[in-house]
C-alpha positions in Angstrom: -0.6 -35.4 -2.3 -2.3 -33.1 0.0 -0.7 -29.8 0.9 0.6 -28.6 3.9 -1.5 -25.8 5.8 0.7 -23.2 7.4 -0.7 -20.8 9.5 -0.5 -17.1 9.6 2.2 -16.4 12.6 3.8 -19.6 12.7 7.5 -19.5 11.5 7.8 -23.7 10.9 4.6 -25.8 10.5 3.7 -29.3 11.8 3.6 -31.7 8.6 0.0 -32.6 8.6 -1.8 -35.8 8.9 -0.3 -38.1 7.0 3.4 -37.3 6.5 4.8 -38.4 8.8 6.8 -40.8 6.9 7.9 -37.9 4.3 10.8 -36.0 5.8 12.4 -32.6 4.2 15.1 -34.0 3.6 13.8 -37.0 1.7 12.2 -34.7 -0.3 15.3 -32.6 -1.0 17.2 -35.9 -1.9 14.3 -37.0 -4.3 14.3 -33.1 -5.7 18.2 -33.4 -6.0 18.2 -37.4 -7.6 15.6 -36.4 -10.1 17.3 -33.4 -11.5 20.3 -35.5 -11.8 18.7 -38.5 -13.6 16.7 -35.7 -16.1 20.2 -34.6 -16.7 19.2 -31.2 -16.0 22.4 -28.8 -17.1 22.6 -27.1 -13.6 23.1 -29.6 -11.6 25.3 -31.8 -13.6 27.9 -29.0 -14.5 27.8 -26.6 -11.3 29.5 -28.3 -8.6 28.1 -25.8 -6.3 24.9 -26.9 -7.0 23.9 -29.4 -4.7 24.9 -26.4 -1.9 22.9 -24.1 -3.7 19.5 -26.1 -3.8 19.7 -26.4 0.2 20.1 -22.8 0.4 17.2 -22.5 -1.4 14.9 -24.9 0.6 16.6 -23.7 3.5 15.4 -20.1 2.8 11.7 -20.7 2.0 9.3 -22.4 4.8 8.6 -25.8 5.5 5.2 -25.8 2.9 7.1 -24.8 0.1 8.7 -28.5 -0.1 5.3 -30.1 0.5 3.6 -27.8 -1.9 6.2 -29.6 -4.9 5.6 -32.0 -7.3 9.1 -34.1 -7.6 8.2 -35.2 -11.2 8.4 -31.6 -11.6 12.2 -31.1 -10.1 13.2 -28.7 -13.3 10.8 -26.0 -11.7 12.4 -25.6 -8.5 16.0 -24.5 -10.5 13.3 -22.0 -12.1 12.7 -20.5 -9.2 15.7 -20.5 -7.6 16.9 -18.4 -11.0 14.3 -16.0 -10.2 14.8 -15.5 -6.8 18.3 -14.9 -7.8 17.2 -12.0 -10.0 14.9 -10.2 -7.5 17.4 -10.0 -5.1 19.4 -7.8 -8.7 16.9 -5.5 -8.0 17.6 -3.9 -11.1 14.2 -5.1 -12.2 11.2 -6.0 -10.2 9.0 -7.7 -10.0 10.6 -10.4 -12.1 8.4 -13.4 -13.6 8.1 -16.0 -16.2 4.9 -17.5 -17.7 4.4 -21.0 -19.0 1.4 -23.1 -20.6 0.9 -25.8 -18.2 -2.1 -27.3 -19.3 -6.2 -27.1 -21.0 -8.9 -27.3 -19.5 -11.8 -28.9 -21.6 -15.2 -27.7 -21.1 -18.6 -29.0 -22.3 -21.4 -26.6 -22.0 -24.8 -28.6 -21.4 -27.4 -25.9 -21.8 -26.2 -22.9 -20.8 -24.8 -22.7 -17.6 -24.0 -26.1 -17.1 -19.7 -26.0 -17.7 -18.0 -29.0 -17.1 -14.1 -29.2 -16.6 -12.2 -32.5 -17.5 -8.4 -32.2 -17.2 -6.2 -32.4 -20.1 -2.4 -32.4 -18.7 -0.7 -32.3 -15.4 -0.4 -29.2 -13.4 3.0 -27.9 -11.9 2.1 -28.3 -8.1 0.7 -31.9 -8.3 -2.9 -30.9 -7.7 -5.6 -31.6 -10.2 -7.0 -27.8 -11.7 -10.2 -29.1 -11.8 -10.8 -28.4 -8.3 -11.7 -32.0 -7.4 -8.7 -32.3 -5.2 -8.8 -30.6 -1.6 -8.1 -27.0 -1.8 -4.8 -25.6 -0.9 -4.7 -23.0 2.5 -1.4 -21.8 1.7 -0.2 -18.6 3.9 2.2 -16.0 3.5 5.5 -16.6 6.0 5.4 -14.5 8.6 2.7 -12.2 7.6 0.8 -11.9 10.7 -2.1 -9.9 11.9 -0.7 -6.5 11.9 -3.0 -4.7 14.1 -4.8 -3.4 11.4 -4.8 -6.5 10.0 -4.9 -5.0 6.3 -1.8 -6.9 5.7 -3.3 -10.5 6.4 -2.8 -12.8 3.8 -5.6 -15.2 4.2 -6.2 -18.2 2.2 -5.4 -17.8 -1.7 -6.0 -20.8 -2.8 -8.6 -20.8 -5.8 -11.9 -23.2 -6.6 -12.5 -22.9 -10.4 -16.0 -21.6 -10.1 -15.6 -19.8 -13.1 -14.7 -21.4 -16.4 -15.8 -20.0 -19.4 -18.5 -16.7 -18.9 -18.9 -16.4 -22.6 -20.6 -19.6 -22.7 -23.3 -17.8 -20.9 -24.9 -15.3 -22.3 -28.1 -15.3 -21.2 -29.8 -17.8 -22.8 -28.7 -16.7 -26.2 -26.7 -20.0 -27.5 -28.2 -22.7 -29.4 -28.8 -26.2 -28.8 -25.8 -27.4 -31.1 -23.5 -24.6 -29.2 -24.2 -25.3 -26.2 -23.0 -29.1 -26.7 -19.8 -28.4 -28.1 -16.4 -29.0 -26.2 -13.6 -26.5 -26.5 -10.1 -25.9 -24.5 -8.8 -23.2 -22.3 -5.0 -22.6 -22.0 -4.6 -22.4 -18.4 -0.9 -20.9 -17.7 1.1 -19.9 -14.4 2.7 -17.0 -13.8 5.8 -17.0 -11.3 7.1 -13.6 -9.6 9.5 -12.8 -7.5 10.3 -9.2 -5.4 11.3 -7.7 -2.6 8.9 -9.0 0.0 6.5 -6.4 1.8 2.7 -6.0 3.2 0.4 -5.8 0.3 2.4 -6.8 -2.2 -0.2 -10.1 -2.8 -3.3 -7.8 -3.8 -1.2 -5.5 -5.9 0.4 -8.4 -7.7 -3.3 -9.9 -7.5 -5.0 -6.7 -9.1 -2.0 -6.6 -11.9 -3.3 -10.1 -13.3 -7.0 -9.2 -12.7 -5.9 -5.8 -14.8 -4.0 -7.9 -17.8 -7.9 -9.9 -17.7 -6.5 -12.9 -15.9 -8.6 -14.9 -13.6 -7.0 -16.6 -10.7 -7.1 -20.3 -10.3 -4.8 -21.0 -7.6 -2.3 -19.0 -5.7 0.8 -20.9 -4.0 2.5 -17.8 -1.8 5.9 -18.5 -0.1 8.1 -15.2 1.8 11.7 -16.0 2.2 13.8 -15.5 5.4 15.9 -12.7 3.9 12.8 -10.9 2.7 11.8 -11.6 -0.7 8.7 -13.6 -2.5 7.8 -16.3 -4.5 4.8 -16.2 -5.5 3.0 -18.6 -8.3 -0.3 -18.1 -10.1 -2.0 -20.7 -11.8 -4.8 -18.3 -14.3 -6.8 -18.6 -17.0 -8.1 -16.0 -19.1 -5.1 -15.8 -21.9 -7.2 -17.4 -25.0 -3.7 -18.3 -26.8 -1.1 -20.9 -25.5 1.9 -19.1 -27.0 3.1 -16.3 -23.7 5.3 -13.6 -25.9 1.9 -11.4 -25.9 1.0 -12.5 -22.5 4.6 -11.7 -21.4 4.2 -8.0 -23.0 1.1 -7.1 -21.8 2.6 -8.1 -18.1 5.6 -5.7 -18.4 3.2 -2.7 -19.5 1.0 -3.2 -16.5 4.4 -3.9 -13.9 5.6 -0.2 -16.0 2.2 1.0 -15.2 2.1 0.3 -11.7 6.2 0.5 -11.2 5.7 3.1 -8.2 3.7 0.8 -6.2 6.6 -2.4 -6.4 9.5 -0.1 -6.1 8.3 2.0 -3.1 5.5 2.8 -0.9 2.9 4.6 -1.6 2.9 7.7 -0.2 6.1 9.9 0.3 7.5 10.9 3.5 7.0 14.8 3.1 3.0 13.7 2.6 2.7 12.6 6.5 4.5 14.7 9.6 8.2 13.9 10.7 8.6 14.2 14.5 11.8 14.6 16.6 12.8 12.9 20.0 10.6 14.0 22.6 8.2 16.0 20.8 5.2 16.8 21.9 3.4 16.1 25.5 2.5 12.9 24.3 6.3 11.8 24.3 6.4 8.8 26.6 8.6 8.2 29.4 10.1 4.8 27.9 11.3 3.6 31.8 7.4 3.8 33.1 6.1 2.0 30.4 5.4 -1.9 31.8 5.6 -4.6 29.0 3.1 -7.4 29.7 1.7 -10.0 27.9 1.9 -9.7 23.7 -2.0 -9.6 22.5 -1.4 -10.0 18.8 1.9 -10.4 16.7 2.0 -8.6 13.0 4.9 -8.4 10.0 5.7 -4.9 11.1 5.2 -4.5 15.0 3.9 -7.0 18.3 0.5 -5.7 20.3 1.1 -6.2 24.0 -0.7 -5.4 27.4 0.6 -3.3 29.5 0.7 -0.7 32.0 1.7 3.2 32.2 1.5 5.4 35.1 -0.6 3.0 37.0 -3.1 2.3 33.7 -3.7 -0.1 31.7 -2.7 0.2 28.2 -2.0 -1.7 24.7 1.5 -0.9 23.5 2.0 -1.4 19.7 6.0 -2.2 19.1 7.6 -1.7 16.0 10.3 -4.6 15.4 13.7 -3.5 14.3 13.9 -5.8 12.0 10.9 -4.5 9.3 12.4 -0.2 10.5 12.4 1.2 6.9 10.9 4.4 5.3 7.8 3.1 4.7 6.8 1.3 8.2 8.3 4.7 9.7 5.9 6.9 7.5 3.2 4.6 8.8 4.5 5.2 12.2 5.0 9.0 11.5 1.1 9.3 10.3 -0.8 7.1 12.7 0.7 9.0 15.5 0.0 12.0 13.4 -3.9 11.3 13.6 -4.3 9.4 16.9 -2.8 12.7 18.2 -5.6 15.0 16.6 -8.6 12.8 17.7 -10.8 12.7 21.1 -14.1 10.6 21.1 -15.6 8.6 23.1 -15.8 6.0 20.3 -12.2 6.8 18.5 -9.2 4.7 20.9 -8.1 7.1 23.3 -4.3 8.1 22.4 -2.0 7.8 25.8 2.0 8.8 23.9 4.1 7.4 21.7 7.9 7.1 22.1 9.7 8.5 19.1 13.0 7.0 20.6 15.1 5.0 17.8 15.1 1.5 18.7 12.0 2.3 21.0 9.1 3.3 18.6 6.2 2.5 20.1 2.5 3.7 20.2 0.0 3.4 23.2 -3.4 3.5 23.5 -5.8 2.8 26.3 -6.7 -1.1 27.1 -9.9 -2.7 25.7 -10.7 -5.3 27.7 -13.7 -6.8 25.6 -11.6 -7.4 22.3 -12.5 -6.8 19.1 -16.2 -7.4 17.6 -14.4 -10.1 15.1 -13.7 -12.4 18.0 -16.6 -11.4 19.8 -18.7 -12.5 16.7 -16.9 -15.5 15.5 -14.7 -16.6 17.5 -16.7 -16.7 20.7 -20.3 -17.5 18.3 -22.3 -14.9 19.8 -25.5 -14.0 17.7 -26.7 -10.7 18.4 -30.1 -9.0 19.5 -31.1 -6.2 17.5 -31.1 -3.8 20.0 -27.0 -4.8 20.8 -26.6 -4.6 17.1 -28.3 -1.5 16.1 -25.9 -0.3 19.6 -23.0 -1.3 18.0 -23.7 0.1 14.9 -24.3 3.3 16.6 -21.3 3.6 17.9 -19.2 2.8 15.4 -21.0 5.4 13.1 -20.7 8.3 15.6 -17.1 7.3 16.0 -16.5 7.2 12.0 -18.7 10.9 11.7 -16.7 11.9 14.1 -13.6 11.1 11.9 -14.9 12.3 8.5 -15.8 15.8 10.4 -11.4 16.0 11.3 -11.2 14.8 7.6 -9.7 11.4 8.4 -10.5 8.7 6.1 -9.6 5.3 7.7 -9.4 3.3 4.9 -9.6 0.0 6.6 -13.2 -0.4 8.6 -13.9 -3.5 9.4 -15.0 -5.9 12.9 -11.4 -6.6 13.9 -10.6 -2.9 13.9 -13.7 -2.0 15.8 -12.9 -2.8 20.0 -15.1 -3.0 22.8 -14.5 -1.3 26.4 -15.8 -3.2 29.7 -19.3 -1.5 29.1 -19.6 -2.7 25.4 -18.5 0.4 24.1 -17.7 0.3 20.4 -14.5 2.4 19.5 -13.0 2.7 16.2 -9.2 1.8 16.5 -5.9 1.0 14.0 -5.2 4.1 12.3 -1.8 2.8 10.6 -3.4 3.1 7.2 -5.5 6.2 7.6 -5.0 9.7 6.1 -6.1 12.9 6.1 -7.9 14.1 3.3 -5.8 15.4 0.3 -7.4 18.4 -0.6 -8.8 17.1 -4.2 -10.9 15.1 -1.7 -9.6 11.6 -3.5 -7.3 8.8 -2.8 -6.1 5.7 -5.5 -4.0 3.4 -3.5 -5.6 0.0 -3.0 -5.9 -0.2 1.0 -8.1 -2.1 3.2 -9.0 -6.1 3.6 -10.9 -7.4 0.9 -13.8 -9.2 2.3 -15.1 -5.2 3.6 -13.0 -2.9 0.4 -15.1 -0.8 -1.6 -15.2 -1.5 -5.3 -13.8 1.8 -6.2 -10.7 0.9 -4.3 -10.6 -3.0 -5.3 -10.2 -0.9 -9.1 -7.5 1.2 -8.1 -10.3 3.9 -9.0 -10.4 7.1 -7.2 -12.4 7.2 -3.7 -13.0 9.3 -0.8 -14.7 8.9 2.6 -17.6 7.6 1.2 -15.0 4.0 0.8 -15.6 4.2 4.8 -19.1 4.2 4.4 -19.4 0.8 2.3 -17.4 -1.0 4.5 -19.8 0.1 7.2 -22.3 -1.5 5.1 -20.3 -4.9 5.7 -19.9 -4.7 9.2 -23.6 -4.3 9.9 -24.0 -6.9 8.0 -21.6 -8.9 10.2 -23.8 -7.6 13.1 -27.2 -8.9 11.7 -25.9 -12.3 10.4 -23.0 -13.3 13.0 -21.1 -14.6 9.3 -17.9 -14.0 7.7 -18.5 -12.0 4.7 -18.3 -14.1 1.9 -17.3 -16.7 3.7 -17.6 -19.5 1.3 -14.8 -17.7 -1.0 -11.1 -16.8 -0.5 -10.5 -13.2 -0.7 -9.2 -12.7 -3.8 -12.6 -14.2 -5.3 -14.3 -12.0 -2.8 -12.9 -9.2 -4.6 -13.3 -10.8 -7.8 -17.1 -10.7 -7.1 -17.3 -7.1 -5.7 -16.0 -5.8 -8.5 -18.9 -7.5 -10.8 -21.7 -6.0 -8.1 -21.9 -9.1 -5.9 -22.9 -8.4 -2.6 -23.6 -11.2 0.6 -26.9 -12.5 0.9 -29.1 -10.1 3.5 -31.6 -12.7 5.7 -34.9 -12.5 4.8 -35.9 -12.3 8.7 -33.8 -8.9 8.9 -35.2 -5.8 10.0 -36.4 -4.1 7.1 -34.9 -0.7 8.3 -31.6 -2.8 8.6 -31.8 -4.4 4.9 -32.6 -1.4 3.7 -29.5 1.2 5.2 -27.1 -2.0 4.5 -28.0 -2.0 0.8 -27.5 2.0 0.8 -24.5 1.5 2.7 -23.3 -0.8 0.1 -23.6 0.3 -3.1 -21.9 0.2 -6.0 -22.1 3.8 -6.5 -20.3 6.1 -3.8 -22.9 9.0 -4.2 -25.1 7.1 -3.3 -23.9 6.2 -0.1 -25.1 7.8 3.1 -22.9 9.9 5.6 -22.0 8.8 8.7 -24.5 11.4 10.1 -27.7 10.4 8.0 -26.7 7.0 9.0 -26.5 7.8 13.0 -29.4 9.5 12.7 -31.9 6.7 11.0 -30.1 3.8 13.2 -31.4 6.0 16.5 -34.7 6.2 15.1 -34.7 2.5 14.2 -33.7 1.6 18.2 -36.2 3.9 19.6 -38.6 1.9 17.7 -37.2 -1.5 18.0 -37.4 -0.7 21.7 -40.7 1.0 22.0 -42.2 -2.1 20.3 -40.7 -4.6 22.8 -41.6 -2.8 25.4 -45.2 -2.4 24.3 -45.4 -6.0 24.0 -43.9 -6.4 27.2 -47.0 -4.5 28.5 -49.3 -6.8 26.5 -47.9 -9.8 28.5 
């Protein structure tokens, strides 16, 4: 069975091609019949039951049904049990791991791994990657203007199957013939839902030395998660050691599940009507929305006779952290003039009203304008581009402002093609040790320092700079044959995209500095303004003596 695609925004999904002689319902019945003729406990001695299960279904999108496997009926009364204890909230996350099947490998030479498949899996999709790859989306976890909280496609290829087959070269001829059998498990949590909370439960695994085969990710209407990992990596079937070493890293990382992660007295509190940038709520004109996220809409609009983009916070998602978010982005956005930084307009404080505004740009952001509308860049418009966005990030690091979250959909363009660095809901000022730990950003442009939860500083700014000029020189996706997760897989083991071989070698060379693994040695934002001017002027004093030639 193929599985349902549900994309980001969308709070019910078409069934795709092919089902449309399956109906939820049937589904539900078969779900319902099966348990009954497994004579599962629950349903044959809780007369609630049957009342209970459509609650469940009822409370999760349309893909979770599609993403079952009915043979597999016993699992959804699992996971309506642990659903059940999330919303305790006494302890969370809560999970349960299982052995679900082996893979069997046979190495032929060295790097030459071939999977067959053992047993079944859980969600009715063969592990081996031969069936058609998941593109399961988080409910209602849309772009939200940063988009750091995107949660793109998670379902996993098995690319990787057994490293310490190769070594190099070392093995011999016997070894590298032999078969052996990798406990492939999955691991089921459920929490309090919230923006982020995939790459943090993502990075625990990765921490325990879990590799991710597949992720199935389903949000609940009343706010929680159920999210369910298939992994390898866990050499022994038996899961009482694999279950220990999973509460020490939840106890190890208990602040980031039970609360945000930064405190309210770390970011400015304002009161009604503070400040000249207060906004007159009655003269602010609500047009058309631009982009819808988890914690707020985008929309165009107008304000004292200009344009503007007005970022609503819903009611809805109002708690202490979205407000500290709220508190610090107008925080910064009120500190900051540049021509390449969003100009601030005002902000209305007013309960009920929260809203930010910022001036209108008309061109987008360089995302779109890359791969959305296909362009492929000169060199001279991409060495612009990047020149702009570096003065606008120097300008940042000089006011101390890290923003944590650099990347082409953050980056917008005026009617001039004007590059200005916007979406400061994630960025902070500098602590005063100069260091940050918690995980934020996208991963297709994070620094490796921050996909290890490892201390970083301004210089995370700087690598991600390294991906966007990328972006600029290729017109691509970065890492665009991988899901994110395996993206960040990859970083952290040094891999970088491939640079062109037809790229300017100035280019190749101050993306590769940009980039690397080591922050100290990554340029400033300066040096880097600096060498790309010197690059243009050459770039165009070239073309224009061929020109001449002509």
């Amino acid at each position: 069975m193929e599985l349902l695609v549900e994309e980001v925004g969308e709070s019910s999904s078409p069934l795709p091609r092919g089902f449309g002689a399956i109906s939820p319902r049937g589904i539900k019945n078969d779900i319902y019949n099966r348990l009954l003729e497994s004579e599962n406990e629950e349903a044959l001695s809780n007369p609630e039951f049957r009342r209970q299960l459509d609650a469940h279904f009822d409370r999760l999108p349309p893909s979770y049904l599609f993403d079952l496997n009915v043979d597999k009926a016993e699992d959804v009364v699992l996971h309506l049990k642990l659903l059940a204890k999330a919303m305790d909230g006494s302890k969370c996350p809560v999970f349960h791991c299982r052995l679900i099947q082996h893979i069997q490998t046979k190495a032929i030479g060295n790097d030459d791994v071939r999977p067959t498949k053992v047993s079944s899996a859980s969600w009715g999709r063969d592990l081996t990657g031969r069936g058609k790859p998941s593109d399961i989306r988080k409910r209602n976890c849309e772009i939200d203007f940063e988009p750091c909280s995107k949660l793109e496609d998670l379902s996993l290829d098995v690319k990787r199957l057994v490293d310490e087959f190769e070594d190099g070269g070392n093995l011999t001829e016997a070894s590298s013939t032999r078969q052996m059998q990798i406990p492939v498990h999955e691991i089921i949590f459920s929490t309090a839902d919230k923006p982020k909370l995939l790459s943090q439960l993502s990075a625990l695994l990765s921490d325990v030395g879990l590799n991710i085969r597949e992720a199935h990710v389903f949000s609940t209407l009343d706010g929680y998660s159920l999210d369910v990992f298939v992994v390898d990596g866990w050499e022994v079937e038996e899961t009482e050691e694999l279950d220990r070493a999973l509460e020490e890293a939840i106890a190890r990382s208990e602040r980031s599940f039970v609360g945000p992660s930064h405190s309210v007295s770390e970011v400015p509190t304002f009161q009604e009507g503070d400040g000249a940038w207060e906004i007159d709520r009655r003269l602010l004109k609500i047009g058309e929305k631009i982009a819808s996220g988890y914690c707020g809409d985008l929309y165009r609009g107008i304000y004292m006779g200009e344009d503007v983009a007005v970022k609503l916070l819903k009611s809805e998602h109002l708690n202490e952290s979205s407000k500290v978010e709220f508190n610090q982005e107008i925080s910064i956005l009120r500190e900051v003039n540049h021509r390449n930084v969003v100009r601030f307009i005002g902000a209305c404080t007013k309960p009920a009203h929260l809203c930010i505004v910022t001036e209108y740009m008309c061109g987008g952001n360089l995302y779109d304008f890359l791969h959305e509308q296909n362009n492929v860049l000169e060199l001279p418009l991409v060495l612009k581009f990047a020149i702009d966005t570096s003065k606008g990030m120097d300008y940042l690091h000089q006011k101390n402002i890290i923003h944590r979250d650099l990347k082409s959909a953050n980056l917008l363009l005026d009617g001039n093609n004007v590059v200005k660095v916007a979406d400061f809901g994630v960025a902070r000022f500098k602590n005063k040790g100069g260091i940050m730990t918690a995980e934020t950003g996208t991963y297709r442009w994070m620094a490796p320092e921050v996909i290890n939860h490892q201390s970083y500083d301004h210089k995370a700014d700087v690598y991600s700079f390294g991906i966007v000029l990328w972006e600029l020189v290729t017109s691509k996706i970065p890492y665009e044959n991988s899901t994110p997760v395996q993206a960040a897989l990859g970083v952290r083991k040094g891999v970088r995209p491939d640079i062109p071989q037809d790229i300017h070698p100035g280019v190749r060379s101050l993306i590769q500095r940009c980039w690397d693994g080591s922050p100290s040695r990554r340029p400033c934002f300066s040096d880097i303004t600096s060498y790309l001017e010197e690059v243009l002027a050459q770039v165009q004093s070239e073309r224009a003596a061929k020109a001449m030639r002509k």
